[in-house]
Steps between C-alpha positions, in 0.01 A plus 500: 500500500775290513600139493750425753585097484774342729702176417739280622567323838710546837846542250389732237176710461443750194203775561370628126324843468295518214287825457220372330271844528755663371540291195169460432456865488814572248263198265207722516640819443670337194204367406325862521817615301433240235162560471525877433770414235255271338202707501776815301643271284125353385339861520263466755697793678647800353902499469505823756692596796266359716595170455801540487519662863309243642750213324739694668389527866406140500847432404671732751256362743566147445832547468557732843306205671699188370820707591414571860302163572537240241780350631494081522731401800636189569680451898679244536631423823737173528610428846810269364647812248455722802311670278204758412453623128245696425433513114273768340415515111317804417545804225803574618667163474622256738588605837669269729579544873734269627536477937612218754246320661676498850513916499035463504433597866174557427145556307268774499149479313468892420161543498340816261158436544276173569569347196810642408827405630895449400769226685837597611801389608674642802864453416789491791621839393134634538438560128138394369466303204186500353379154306281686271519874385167559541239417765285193430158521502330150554233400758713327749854425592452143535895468339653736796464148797704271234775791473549605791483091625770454213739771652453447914310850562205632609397780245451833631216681383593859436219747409535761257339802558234683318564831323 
């Protein structure tokens, strides 16, 4: 699930991202990690490789799934700037795509699944840019009206297909 909160007016409006299924599972699997530590270092479970496998797959796993879809993003697009930044903060650092306002000819809502979908932006030279890296998985799109109302388009709804 993710959080996906719009601010700002008819001048400026910044879209966040926040992944918060994605967080809260990194907390639990560190909390699982934790826990086995705890019960090794008290002696209610036997210093073995056993445990130590399973700290390690939890922290592969958590770590594989922060790095692929942990990523907070901030757009911010400012209509006086000319401007569209799209922030993202994530394991890898800060990533920051810079574009012109005036070169978005368009929207598409890319849509995975029901509840599973990812916003781009159809630039003048035809290049995509994605807001998020990932697809966002929330029970509505109830942001994608306010967008698209804040840039002059109609999204286009563009369905991926099934493998």
């Amino acid at each position: 699930m993710t959080i996906v909160h719009f601010t700002g007016g008819e001048r400026r409006l910044m879209v966040r991202y926040l992944p918060v299924l994605t967080w809260s599972f990194a907390i639990l699997a560190l909390f699982g990690i934790g826990d086995i530590a705890a019960r090794m270092l008290d002696g209610r479970l036997p210093v073995a490789v056993g445990p130590f496998t399973a700290i390690a797959i939890l922290l592969a796993m958590t770590g594989f799934v922060l790095y692929t879809g942990g990523h907070l993003v901030v757009a911010t697009f400012d209509r006086e700037q000319d401007a569209v930044q799209i922030a993202r903060y994530g394991l890898k650092g800060r990533a920051v795509d810079a574009r012109r306002l005036s070169d978005v000819v368009g929207l598409d809502v890319r849509l995975l699944r029901r509840a599973q979908h990812r916003l781009e932006l159809r630039m003048r030279s035809g290049e995509r840019v994605p807001l998020t890296p990932y697809y966002v998985v929330s029970l509505g799109m109830a942001g994608v009206p306010r967008l698209s109302g804040f840039l002059g388009f109609e999204p286009t709804l563009v369905q991926q297909a099934r493998r």
